[in-house]
C-alpha positions, 0 to 999 in steps of 0.5 A: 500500500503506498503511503504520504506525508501531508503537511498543513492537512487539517484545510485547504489544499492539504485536507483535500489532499488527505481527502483524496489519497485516503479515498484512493486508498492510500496510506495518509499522515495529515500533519498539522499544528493542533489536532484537536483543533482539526475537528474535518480533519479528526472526522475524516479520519474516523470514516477511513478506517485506518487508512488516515493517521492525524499527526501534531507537528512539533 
């Protein structure tokens, strides 16, 4: 299964980035400042089981 890294996930270009890789069945690390704070993005990640991983960039 490929996999990515995408920086600035939880909007814009990023989360739709994440939103079409995971649909394509990609392997997907969102990264993005605060988490919790990514409600889409958390969201998204439930519904692609497994296939998106939310990460907090330090």
């Amino acid at each position: 299964m490929p996999s990515i890294l995408i920086t600035g996930g939880n909007r814009g270009l990023g989360f739709e980035f994440a939103k079409q890789y995971a649909a394509d069945g990609w392997r997907v690390y969102a990264v993005c400042r605060d988490p919790s704070n990514a409600s889409d993005l958390l969201r998204l990640a439930e519904t692609r089981e497994g296939l998106l991983e939310v990460l907090a960039s330090t």
